[in-house]
C-alpha positions as CSV (number, residue, x, y, z in Angstrom):
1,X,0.0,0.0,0.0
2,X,1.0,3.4,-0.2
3,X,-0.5,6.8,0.6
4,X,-0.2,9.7,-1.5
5,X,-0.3,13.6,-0.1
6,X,-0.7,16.0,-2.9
7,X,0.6,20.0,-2.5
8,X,1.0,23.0,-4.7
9,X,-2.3,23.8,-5.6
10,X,-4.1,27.7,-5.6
11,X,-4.9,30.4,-7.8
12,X,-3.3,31.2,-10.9
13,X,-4.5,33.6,-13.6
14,X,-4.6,32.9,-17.2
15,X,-1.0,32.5,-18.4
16,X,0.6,31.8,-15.0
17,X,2.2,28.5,-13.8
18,X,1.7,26.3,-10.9
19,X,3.5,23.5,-9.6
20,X,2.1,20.1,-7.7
21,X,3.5,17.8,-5.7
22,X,2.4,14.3,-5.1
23,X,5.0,12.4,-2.0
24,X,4.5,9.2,-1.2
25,X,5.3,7.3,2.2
26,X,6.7,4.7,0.6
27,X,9.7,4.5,-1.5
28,X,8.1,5.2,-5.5
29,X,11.3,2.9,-7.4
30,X,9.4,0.1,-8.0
31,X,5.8,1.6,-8.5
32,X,4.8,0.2,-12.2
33,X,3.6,4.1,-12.7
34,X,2.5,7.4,-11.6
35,X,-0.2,10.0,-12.6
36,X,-1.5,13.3,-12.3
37,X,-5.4,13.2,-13.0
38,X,-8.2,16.2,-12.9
39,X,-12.1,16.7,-12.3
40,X,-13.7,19.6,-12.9
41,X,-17.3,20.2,-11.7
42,X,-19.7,18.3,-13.5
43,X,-17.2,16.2,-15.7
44,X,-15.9,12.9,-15.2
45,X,-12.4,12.6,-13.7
46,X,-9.7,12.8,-16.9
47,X,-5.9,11.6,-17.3
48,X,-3.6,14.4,-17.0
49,X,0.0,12.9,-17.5
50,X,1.7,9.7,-16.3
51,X,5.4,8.8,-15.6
52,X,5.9,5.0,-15.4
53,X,9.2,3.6,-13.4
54,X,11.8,3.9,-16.3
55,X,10.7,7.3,-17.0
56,X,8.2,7.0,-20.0
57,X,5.9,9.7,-20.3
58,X,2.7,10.2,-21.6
59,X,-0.2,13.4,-21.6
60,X,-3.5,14.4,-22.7
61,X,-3.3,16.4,-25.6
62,X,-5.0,19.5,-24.0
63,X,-1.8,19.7,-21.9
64,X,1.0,18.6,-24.1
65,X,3.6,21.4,-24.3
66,X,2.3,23.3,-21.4
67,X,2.7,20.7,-18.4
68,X,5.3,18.0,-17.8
69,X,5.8,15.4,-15.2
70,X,8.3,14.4,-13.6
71,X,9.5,12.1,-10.2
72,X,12.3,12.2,-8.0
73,X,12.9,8.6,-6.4
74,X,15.1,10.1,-3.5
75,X,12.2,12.6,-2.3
76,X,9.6,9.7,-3.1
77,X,7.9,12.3,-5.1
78,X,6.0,12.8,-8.4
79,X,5.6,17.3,-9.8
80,X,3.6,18.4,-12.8
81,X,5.0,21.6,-13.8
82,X,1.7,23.5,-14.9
83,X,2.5,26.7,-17.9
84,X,0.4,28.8,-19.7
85,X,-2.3,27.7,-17.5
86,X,-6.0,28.5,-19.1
87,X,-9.3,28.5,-17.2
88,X,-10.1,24.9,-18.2
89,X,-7.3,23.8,-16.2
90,X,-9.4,24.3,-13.4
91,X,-10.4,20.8,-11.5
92,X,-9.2,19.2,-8.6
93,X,-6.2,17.4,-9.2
94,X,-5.4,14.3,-7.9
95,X,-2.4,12.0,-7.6
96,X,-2.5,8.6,-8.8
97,X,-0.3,5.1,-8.1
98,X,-0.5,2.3,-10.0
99,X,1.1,-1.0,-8.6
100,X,-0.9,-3.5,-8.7
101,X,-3.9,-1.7,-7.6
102,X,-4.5,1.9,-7.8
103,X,-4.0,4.4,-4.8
104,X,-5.0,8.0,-4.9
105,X,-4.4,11.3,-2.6
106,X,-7.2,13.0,-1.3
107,X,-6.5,15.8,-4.5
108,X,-5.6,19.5,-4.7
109,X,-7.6,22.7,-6.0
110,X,-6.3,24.2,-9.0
111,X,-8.0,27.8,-9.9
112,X,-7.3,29.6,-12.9
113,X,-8.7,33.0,-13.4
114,X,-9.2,34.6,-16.4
């Protein structure tokens, strides 16, 4: 098991950047992958960007060239780096671990002002 505490959320206006944090209590080495995921009110809950153990990388294409993701195994922690934010960023973003099942942390409002 693993538990996942997300950080870095807030307001941002149009254009601005924000940066998340998703730290695990476990050591994230081994974990097959790790995401960044969103929900905004009233729409089902949407892949952001994942990062699997050996570094592959994949986003949604609303988000490519504007966020990245990335993990640091010593701090046992997952970022997205947020740019150019628009208002449609705005959702809840939550962290997400897959290894064998899936764990998620408890998310993180992201506000973007236009």
């Amino acid at each position: 098991q693993v538990q996942l505490v997300e950080s870095g959320g807030g307001l941002a206006e149009a254009g601005g950047s924000l940066r998340l944090s998703c730290t695990a209590s476990r050591s994230i080495f081994s974990i097959d992958a790790m995401g960044w995921f969103r929900q905004a009110p009233g729409k089902q809950r949407e892949s952001v960007a994942t990062i699997t153990s050996n570094g592959n990388t994949n986003y949604a294409d609303s988000v490519k060239g504007r966020f990245t993701i990335s993990r640091d195994n010593a701090k046992n922690t997952v970022y997205l780096q947020m740019n150019s934010l628009k208002p449609e960023d705005t959702a809840v973003y939550h962290c997400n671990a897959h290894m064998g099942s899936y764990y998620w942390g408890q998310g993180t409002q992201v506000t973007v002002s236009s």
